[in-house]
C-alpha positions in Angstrom: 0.0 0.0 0.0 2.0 2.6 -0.9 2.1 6.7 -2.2 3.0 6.7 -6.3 0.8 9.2 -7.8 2.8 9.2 -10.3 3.1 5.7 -11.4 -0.6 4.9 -11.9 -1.9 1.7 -12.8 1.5 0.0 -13.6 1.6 0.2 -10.0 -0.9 -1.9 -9.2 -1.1 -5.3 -7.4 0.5 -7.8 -10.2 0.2 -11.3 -10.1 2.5 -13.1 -12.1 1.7 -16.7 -13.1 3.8 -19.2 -11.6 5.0 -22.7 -12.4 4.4 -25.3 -9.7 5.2 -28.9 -9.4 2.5 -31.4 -9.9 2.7 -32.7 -6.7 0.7 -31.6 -3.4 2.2 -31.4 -0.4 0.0 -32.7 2.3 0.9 -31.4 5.7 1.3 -34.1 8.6 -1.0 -36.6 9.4 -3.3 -35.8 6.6 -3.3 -38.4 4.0 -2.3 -37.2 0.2 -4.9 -36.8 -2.6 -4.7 -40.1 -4.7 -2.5 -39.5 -7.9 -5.8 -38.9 -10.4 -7.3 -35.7 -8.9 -10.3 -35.8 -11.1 -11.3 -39.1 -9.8 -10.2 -39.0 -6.1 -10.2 -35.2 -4.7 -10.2 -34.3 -1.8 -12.8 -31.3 -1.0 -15.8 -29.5 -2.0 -16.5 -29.9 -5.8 -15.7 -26.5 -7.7 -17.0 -25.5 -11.2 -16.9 -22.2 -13.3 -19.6 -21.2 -14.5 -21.2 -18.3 -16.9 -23.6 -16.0 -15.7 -25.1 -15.2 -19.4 -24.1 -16.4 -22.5 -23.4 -12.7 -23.7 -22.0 -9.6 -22.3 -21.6 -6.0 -23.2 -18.7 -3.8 -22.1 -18.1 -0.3 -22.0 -14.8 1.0 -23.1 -14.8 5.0 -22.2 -13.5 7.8 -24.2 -11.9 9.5 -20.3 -10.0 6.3 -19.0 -9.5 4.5 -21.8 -9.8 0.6 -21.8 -12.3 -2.2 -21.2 -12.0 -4.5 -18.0 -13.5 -8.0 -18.8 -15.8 -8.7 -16.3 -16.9 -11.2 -18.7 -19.7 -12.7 -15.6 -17.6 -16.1 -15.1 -17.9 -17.0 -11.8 -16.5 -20.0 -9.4 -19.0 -22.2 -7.2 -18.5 -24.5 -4.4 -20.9 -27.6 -3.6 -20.8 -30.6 -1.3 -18.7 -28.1 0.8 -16.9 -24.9 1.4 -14.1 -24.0 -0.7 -11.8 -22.3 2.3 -7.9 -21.1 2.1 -6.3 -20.2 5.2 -3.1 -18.1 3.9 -0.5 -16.9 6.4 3.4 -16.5 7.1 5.2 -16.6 10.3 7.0 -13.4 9.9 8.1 -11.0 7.5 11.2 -13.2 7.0 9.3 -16.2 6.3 7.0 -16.6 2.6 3.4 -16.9 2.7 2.0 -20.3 2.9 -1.4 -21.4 1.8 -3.5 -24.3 2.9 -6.8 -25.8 2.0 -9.0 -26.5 4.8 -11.4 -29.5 3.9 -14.5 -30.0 6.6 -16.3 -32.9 6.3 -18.3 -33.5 8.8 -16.6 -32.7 12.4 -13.3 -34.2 10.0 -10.9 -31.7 9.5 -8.0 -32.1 6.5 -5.1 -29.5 5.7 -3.7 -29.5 2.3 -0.9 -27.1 1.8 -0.6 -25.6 -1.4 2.5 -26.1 -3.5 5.3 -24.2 -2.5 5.8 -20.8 -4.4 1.7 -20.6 -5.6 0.7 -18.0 -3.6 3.1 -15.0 -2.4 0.8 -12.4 -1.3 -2.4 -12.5 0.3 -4.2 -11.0 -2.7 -5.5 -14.2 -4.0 -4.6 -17.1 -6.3 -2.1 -15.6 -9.2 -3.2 -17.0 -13.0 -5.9 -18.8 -12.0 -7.9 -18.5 -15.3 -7.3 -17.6 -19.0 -9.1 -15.4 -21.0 -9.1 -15.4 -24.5 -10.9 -13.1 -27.1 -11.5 -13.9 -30.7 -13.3 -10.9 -33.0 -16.0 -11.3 -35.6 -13.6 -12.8 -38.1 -12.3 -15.3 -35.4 -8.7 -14.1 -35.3 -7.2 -14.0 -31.4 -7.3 -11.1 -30.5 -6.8 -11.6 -26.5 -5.3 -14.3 -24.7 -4.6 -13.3 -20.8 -4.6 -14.8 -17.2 -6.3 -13.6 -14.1 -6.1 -13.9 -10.3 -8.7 -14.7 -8.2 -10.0 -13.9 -4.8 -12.5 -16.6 -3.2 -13.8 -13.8 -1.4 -14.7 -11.4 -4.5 -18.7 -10.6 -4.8 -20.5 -13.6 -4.4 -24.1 -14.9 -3.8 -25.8 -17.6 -3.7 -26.3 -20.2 -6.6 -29.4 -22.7 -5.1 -32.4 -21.4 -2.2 -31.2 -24.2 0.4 -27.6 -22.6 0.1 -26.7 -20.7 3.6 -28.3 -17.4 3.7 -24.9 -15.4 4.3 -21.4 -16.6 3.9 -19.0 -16.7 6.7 -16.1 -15.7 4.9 -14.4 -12.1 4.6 -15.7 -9.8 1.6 -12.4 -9.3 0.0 -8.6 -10.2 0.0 -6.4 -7.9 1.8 -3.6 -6.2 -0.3 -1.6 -4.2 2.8 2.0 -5.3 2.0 2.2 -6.3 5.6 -0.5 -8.4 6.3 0.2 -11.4 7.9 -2.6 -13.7 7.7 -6.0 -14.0 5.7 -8.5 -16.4 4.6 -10.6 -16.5 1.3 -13.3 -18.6 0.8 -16.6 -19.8 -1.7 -19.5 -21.1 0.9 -21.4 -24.1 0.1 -23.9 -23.3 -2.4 -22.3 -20.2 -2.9 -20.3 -18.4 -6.0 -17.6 -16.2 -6.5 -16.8 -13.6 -9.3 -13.5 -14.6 -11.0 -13.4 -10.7 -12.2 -10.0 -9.5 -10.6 -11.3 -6.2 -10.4 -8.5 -3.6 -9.7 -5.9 -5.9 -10.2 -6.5 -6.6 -14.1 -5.5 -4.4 -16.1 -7.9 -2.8 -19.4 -7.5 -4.0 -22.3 -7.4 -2.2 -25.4 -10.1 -3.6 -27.8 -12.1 -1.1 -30.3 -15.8 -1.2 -30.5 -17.5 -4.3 -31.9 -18.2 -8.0 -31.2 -16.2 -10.8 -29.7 -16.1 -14.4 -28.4 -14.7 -15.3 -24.6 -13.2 -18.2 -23.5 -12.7 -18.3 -20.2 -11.0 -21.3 -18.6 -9.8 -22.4 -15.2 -5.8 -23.0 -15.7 -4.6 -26.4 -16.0 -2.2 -26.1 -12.7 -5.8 -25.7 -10.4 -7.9 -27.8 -12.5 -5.5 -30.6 -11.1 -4.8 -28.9 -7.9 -8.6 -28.8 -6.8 -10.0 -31.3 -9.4 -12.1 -28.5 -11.6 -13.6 -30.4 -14.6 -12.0 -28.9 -17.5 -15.0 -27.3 -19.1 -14.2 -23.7 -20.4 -17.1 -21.1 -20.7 -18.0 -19.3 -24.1 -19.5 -15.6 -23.9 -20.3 -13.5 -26.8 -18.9 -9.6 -25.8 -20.2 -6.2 -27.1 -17.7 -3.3 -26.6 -19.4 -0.3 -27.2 -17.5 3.0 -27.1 -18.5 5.5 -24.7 -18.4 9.0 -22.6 -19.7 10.3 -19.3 -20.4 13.5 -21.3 -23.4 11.9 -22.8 -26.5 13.7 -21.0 -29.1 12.6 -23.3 -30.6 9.3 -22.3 -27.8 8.0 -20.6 -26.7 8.8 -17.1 -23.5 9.6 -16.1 -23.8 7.6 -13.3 -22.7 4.5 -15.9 -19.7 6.4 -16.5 -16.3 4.9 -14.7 -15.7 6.4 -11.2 -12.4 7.0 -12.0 -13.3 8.9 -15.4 -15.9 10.8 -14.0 -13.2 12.1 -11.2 -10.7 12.9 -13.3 -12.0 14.6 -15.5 -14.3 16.7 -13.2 -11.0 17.5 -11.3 -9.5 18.5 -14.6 -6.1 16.3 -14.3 -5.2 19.2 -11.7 -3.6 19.0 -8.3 -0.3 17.1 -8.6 0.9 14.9 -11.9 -2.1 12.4 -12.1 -3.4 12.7 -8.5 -7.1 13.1 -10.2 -6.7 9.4 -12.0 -7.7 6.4 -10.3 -4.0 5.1 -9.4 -3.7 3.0 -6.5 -1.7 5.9 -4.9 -2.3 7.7 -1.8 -2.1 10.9 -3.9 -5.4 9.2 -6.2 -7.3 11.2 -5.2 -6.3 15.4 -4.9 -8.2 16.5 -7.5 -10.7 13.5 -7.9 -14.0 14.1 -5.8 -14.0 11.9 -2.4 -15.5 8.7 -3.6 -17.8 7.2 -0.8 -18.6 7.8 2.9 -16.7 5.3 3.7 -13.3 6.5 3.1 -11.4 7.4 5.7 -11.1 11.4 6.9 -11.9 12.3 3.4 -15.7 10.9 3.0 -16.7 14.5 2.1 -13.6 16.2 0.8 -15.0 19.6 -1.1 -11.7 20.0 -2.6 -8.1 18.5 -4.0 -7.1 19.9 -0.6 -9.4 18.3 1.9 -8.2 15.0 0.1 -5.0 16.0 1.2 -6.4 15.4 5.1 -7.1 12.4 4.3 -6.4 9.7 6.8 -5.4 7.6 3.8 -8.4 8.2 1.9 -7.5 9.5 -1.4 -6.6 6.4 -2.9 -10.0 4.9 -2.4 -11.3 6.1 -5.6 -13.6 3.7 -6.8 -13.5 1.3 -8.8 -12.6 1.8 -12.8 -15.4 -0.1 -14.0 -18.6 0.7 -15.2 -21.3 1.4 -12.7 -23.8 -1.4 -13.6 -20.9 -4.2 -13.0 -21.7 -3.5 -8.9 -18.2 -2.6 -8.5 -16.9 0.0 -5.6 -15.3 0.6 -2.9 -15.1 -2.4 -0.7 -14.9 -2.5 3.4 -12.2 -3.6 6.1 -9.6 -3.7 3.3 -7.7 -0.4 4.2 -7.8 3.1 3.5 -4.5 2.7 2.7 -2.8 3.5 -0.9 -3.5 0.1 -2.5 -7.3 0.0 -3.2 -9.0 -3.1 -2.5 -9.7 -5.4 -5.4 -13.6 -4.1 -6.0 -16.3 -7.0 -6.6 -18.0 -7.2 -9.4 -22.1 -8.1 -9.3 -23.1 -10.7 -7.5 -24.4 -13.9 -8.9 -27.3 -13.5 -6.8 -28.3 -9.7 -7.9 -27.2 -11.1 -11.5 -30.3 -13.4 -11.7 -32.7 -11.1 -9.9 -31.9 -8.3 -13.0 -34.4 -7.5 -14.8 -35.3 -6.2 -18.5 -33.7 -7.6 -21.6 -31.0 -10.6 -20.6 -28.9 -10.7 -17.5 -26.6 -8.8 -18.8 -28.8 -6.2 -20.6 -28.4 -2.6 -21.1 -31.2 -2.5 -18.9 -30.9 -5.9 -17.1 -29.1 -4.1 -14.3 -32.1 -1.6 -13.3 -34.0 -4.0 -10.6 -30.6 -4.9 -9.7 -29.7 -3.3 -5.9 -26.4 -2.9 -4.4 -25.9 -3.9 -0.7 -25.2 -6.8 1.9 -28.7 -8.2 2.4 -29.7 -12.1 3.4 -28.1 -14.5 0.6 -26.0 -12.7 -1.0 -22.8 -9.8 -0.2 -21.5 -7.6 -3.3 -18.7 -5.7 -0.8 -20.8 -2.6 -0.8 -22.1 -2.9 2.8 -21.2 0.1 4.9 -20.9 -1.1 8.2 -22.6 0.7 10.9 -21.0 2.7 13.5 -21.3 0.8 17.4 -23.3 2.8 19.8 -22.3 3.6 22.8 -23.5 3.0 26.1 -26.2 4.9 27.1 -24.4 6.8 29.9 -21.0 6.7 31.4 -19.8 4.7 33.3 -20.8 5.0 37.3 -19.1 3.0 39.9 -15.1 2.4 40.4 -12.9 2.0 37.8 -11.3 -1.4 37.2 -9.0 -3.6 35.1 -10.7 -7.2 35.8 -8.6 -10.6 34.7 -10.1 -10.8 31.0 -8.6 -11.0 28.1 -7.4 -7.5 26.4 -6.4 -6.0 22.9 -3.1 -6.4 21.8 -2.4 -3.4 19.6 0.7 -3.7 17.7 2.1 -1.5 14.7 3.0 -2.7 11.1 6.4 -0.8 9.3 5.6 2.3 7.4 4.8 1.7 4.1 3.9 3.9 0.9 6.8 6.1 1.2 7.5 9.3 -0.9 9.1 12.4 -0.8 7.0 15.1 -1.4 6.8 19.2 -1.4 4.5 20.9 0.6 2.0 21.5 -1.9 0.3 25.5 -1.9 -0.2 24.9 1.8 3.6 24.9 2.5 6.0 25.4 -0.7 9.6 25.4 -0.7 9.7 22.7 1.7 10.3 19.2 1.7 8.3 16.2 3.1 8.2 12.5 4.0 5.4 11.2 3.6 4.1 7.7 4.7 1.4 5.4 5.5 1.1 3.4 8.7 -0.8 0.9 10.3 -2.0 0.3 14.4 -3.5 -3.1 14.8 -5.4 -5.5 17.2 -4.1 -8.9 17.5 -6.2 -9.7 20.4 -7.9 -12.0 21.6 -10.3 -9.3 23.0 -11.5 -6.1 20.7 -10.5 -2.7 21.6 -13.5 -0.5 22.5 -13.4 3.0 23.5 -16.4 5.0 24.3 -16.2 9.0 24.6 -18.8 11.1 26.7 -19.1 15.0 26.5 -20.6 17.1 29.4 -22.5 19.5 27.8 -20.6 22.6 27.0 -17.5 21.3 27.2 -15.1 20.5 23.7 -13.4 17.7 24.7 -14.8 14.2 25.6 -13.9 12.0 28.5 -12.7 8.8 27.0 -13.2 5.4 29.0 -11.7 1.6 28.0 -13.8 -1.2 28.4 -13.7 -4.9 29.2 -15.4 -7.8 28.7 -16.0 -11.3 29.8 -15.6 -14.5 27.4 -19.7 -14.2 27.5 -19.7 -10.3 26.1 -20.4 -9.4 29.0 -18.9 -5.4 30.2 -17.1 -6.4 33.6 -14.9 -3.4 33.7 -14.1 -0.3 32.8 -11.1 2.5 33.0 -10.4 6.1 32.3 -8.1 6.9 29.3 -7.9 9.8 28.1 -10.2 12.1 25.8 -11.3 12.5 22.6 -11.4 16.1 20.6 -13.4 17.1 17.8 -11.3 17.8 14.4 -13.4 20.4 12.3 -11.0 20.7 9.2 -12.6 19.7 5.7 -12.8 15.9 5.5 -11.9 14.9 8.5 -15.1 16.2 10.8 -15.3 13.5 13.1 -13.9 13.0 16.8 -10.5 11.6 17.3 -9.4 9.7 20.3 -5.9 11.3 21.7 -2.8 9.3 21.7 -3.5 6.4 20.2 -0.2 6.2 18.1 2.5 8.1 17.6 5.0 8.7 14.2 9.0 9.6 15.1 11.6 10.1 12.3 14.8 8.3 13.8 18.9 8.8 13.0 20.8 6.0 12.2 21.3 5.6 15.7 17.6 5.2 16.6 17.5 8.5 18.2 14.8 11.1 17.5 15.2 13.5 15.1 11.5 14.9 14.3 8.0 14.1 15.5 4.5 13.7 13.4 2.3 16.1 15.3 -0.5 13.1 14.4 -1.2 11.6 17.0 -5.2 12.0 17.8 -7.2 9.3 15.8 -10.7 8.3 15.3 -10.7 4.8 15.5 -11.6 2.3 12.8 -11.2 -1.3 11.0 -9.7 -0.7 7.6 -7.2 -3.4 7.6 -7.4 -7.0 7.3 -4.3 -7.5 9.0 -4.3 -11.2 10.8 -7.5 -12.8 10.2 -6.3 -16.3 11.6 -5.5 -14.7 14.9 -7.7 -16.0 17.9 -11.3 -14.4 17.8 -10.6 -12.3 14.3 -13.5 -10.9 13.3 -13.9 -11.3 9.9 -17.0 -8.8 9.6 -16.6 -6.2 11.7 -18.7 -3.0 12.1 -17.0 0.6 13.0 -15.8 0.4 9.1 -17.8 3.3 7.9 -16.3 6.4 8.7 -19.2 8.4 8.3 -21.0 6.9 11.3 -17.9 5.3 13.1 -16.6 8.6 14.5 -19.7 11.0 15.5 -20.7 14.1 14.4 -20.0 17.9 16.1 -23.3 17.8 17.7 -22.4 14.0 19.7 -23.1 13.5 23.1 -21.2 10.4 23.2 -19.1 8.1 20.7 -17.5 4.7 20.2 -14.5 3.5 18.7 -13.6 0.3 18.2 -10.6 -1.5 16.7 -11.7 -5.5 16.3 -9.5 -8.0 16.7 -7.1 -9.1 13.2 -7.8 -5.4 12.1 -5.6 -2.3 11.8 -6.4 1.1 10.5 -4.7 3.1 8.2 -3.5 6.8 8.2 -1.7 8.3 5.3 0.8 10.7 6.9 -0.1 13.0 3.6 0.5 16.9 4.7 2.4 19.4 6.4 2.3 18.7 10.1 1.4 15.1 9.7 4.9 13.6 7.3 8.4 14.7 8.6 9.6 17.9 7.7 13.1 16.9 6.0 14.0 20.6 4.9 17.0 20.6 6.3 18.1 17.4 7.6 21.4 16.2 6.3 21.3 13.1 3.1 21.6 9.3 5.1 20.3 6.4 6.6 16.6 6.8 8.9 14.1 4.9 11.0 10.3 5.9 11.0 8.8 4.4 14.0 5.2 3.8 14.2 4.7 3.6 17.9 0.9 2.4 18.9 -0.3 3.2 22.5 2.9 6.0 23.5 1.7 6.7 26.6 0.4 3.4 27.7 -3.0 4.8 28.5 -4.8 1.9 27.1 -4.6 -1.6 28.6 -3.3 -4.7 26.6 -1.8 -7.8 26.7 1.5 -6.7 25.8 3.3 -3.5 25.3 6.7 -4.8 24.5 5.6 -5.2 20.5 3.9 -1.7 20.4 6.7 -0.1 17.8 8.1 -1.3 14.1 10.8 0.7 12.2 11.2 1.0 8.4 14.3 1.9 7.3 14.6 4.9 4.4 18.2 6.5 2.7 17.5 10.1 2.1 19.0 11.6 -0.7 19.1 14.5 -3.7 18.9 18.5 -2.7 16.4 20.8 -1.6 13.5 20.8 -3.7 14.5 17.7 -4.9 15.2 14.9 -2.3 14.3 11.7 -3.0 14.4 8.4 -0.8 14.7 4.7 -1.2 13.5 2.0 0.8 14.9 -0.9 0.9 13.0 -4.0 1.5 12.1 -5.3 5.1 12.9 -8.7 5.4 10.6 -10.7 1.9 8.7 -7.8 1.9 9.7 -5.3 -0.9 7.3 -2.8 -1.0 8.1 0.9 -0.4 
């Protein structure tokens, strides 16, 4: 998750294929799959199917380009299709294992060595192909896929909702994930953000979409590739007359509302934290800069610029996911459910009008990634009684390295200088969730900030004063923080202190899917809407919670927030992302409450630059 506003799309999550061997290793006690996978496999039974048998695509004339989501779509019967994906530390590669249930049975299949190195989802898992009228090829690309893109439900007796997380985290630093396809249930093999356009002029196509051979044997697919006929029509979100520009891609319509202005492609829909200074904020959700006015109140954001949404037309279903980070890297965007899919209405599923009975949201049966989750309410009252820390289990809130580094000016707000910018990342790895609530005496600014505790029932058992929380009026942020939860320090080479972010008030939220195989993860939790997780000016009393395997986000973006490095000398640095700095909140353990990232400053004033080298397996600045 990183700053590049000037890179663009070539910056964006790539997922190279990779060759495996045809063998399976099987971890310990778990008997291998027999040598024939297609007559002997282990698991639930996965097919790809077609949603429709045609298609038609939008290629615009403002972000020119046509993303396939050609309606293919992955199921799961006689079971749930479930990854568990995790690495033991930064120095160690990701591992990925099947989890088979049968029954109360439990088997572990680890994935080939090398198949999975990010926690994005499964690199080339199918091929597209694209043949034009006069059948020459045209096409011929692979796609990742993430088990937990938009899905619904494929049969009535399928479980209403599935357990598994909406989307696959893409924070260079996560540690652990799981993606998963419920019984009964498909998923979108569309890789959203992660594919690239392709450049294809208007007319008509042929598809043919197949499931690679290296997971056909790995989780015995049935080799039986689907066939859809494509229309690419060329279009413009200028048209006004009979077609709204709501069609139009997000990431057009922004840019060229914002005029390409602010700084060197901050008004495109890059994956950068720097997406979005010219670009108009793109949903409530994002985080500090749900109702940016300007380039500039983008520039507050706590990471929010760089979730634009999604570059895909507006009928696919596609936007801004939740719990996947406000960070730079914008989560990989589902595409329309299967489920909303067959409830469309008008001519064909896929019809220029199929998609008008078609509604966006989480509801029973099916999840499409748009939910907003809703902000928890406080307690009525505060708490009465004396304070206490009972014997229960507590947060753990530990910090990820700085990532999305950059050196950058100080924009009209402070020219002639230069800063280092950064994003960072405060997590919970449990086992208990983090709640805060603030209450405000009337007449008074600040709120009076309490930690609570809870039994292994849910049940409040305890509570303690720490600290306040104070209202932030400044365009797109509006919302109360709570003080001291983190704190940002540029180090010398030596680890000492050389200058302080004066960040360190926060309102409290679950962007990250950090560690979602941590004890008691949460893998849907609420306070991920910024617009109702923080409060308003006129609040009485807030809550803030950080859920346990989740981390938020904050883009250290202007003056004030990055590290002025006017004047300080070319060399080796440290930041430090210190969670918890004055040990006000009560956790399990306060010894892993700081990570460093090393950075080399270098160039002149006005033009310093920086390079990060990697940290550990983990190369991303």
């Amino acid at each position: 998750m990183m700053t590049r506003s000037q890179q663009g799309r070539t910056n964006r999550l790539t997922r190279p294929s990779i060759a495996i061997a045809a063998a399976v290793a099987v971890t310990a006690g778990v008997v291998a799959a027999a040598p024939d996978a297609k007559t002997a496999q282990a698991g639930p039974k996965l097919s790809l199917i077609a949603a429709s048998t045609s298609v038609t695509l939008d290629s615009w004339k403002e972000d020119p380009g046509v993303y396939l989501d050609l309606g293919t779509y992955l199921t799961s019967e006689k079971g749930a299709f479930e990854l568990k994906v995790t690495r033991k530390s930064y120095k160690d590669p990701v591992v990925a294992r099947q989890i088979i249930r049968n029954g109360k049975k439990t088997q572990t299949k680890t994935l080939p060595a090398g198949l999975v190195k990010d926690f994005a989802g499964l690199p080339g898992f199918v091929t597209v192909g694209l043949t034009d009228a006069a059948g020459k090829s045209v096409l011929k690309k692979t796609e990742a896929f993430c088990p937990n893109n938009a899905s619904g439900r494929v049969r009535p007796d399928a479980p209403a909702n599935s357990k598994y997380p909406q989307s696959c985290p893409v924070n260079p630093f996560t540690l652990g994930s799981v993606w998963g396809v419920e019984n009964g249930w498909a998923a979108n093999t569309y890789a959203g953000y992660y594919s690239e356009p392709v450049q294809l002029a208007a007319g008509k196509y042929t598809a043919k979409i197949s499931v690679t051979k290296k997971y056909r044997d790995l989780f015995g697919i049935a080799n039986k590739p689907q066939t859809v006929k494509v229309v690419v029509r060329e279009r413009s979100w200028e048209e006004n007359e009979g077609v709204s520009t709501s069609a139009a891609p997000p990431s057009a319509k922004s840019a060229a509302k914002a005029g390409h202005n602010a700084h060197a492609g901050h008004g495109s829909a890059a994956p950068s934290g720097h997406a979005g200074h010219g670009a108009a904020a793109p949903a409530p959700s994002t985080h500090d800069a749900h109702n940016a006015p300007n380039a500039h109140a983008a520039h507050n954001a706590h990471a929010a610029p760089a979730r634009t949404d999604a570059p895909a037309a507006a009928t696919t279903g596609a936007g801004a996911t939740y719990n996947v980070g406000h960070g730079p890297y914008p989560p990989a965007p589902p595409a329309l459910p299967w489920a909303l899919k067959k409830q469309a209405a008008g001519k064909g599923a896929f019809g220029a009008q199929g998609f008008s009975a078609a509604r966006v949201g989480d509801r029973a049966g099916q999840t499409d990634g748009s939910r907003q989750a809703p902000g928890a309410q406080p307690n009525a009252k505060r708490p009465t009684g004396k304070a206490s820390v009972p014997d229960v289990p507590k947060p753990d809130l530990r910090s990820l390295p700085a990532y999305g580094i950059t050196v950058s000016d100080g924009y009209q707000d402070v020219p002639g200088k230069d800063y280092l910018a950064f994003s960072a990342n405060v997590w919970n790895a449990g086992p208990a969730k983090l709640v805060v609530d603030g209450f405000r005496s009337p007449g008074k600014k600040l709120m009076d900030a309490y930690q609570y505790f809870y039994d292994a029932k849910g049940k409040q058992v305890g509570y303690t004063p720490t600290g306040t929380m104070e209202w932030d009026p400044r365009p797109g942020h509006e919302h109360w923080h709570f003080t001291d939860f983190a704190s940002y320090r540029l180090l010398k080479a030596d680890k000492k202190e050389t200058v302080r972010s004066g960040k360190e008030a926060f309102c409290l939220a679950n962007t990250d899917a950090v560690d979602y195989t941590v004890k008691n993860a949460n893998w849907h939790p609420g306070n991920t809407d910024l617009s109702t997780a923080c409060g308003q000016e006129n609040s009485i009393s807030v809550r803030e919670v950080l859920d346990v395997g989740s981390g938020d986000t904050y883009t250290q973006d202007l003056p004030g927030q990055s590290f002025d490095i006017t004047g300080l000398p070319n060399g080796t640095y440290y930041i430090q992302v210190l969670a918890n700095p004055e040990n006000r909140l009560k956790e399990t353990d306060h010894k892993n409450n700081s990570a460093l990232r090393k950075v080399v400053l270098g160039g002149k004033k006005g033009a310093r630059t920086v390079k990060v080298p990697a940290h550990q397996l983990v190369d991303a600045n």
